[in-house]
N, C-alpha and C positions, 0 to 999 in steps of 0.2 A: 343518636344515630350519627356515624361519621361521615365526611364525604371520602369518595374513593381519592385513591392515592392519585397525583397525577404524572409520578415519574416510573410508571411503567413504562416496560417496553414496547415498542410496537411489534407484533408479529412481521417475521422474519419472511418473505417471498421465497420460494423453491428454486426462482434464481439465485436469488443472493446467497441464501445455505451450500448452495454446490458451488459459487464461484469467491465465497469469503469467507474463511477456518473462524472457528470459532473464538482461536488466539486473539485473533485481530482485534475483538470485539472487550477483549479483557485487559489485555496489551497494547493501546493505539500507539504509543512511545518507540515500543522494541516494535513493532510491525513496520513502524515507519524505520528507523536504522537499517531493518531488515530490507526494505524496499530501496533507501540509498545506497546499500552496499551491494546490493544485484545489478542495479544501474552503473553504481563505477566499476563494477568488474567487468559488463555488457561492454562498456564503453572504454576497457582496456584490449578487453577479445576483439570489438573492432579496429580499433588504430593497428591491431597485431594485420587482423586480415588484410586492410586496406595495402599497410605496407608489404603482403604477399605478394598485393594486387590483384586479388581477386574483391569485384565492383561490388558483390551481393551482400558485402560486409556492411555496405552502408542500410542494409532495411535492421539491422540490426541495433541500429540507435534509434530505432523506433521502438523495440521494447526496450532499449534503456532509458528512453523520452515517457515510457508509460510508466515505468517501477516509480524514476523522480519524481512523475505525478500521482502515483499512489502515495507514494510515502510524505510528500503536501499535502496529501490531504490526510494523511492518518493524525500528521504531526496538528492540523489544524481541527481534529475532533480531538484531540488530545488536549490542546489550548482551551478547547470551550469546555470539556467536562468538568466536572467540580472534582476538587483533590478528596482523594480517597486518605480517610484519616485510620 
């Protein structure tokens, strides 16, 4: 008789299913690129608006402050998983 495997996954929460594509989970690498390159466009859209002069541009480097921390942490699940041969 074997022991069970122990690198199953854990079931997924009904949050996290509707708030994380499935990509992410197959792709931590390109999810994360994908997360800095929304952040430096966020953060090109704001300097455009600030320099309009319009003030509301700046809550707008808060989801670019969120994507760069997505994409830290996707890059830092990506570090820990084991390479796919």
């Amino acid at each position: 008789m074997q022991a069970p495997e122990q690198s199953a996954a854990a079931p997924r929460s009904a949050l996290m299913r509707f708030l994380v594509p499935q990509w992410e989970y197959s792709c931590p690498r390109f999810s994360a690129h994908v997360h800095f390159g929304i952040g430096a466009v966020l953060v090109g859209v704001t300097i455009l608006v600030l320099a309009l002069g319009y003030w509301w541009g700046a809550l707008l480097l808060l989801a670019a402050a969120l994507h760069c921390w997505l994409g830290h942490y996707d890059m830092t699940v990506a570090r820990s998983a084991p390479r796919r041969t």
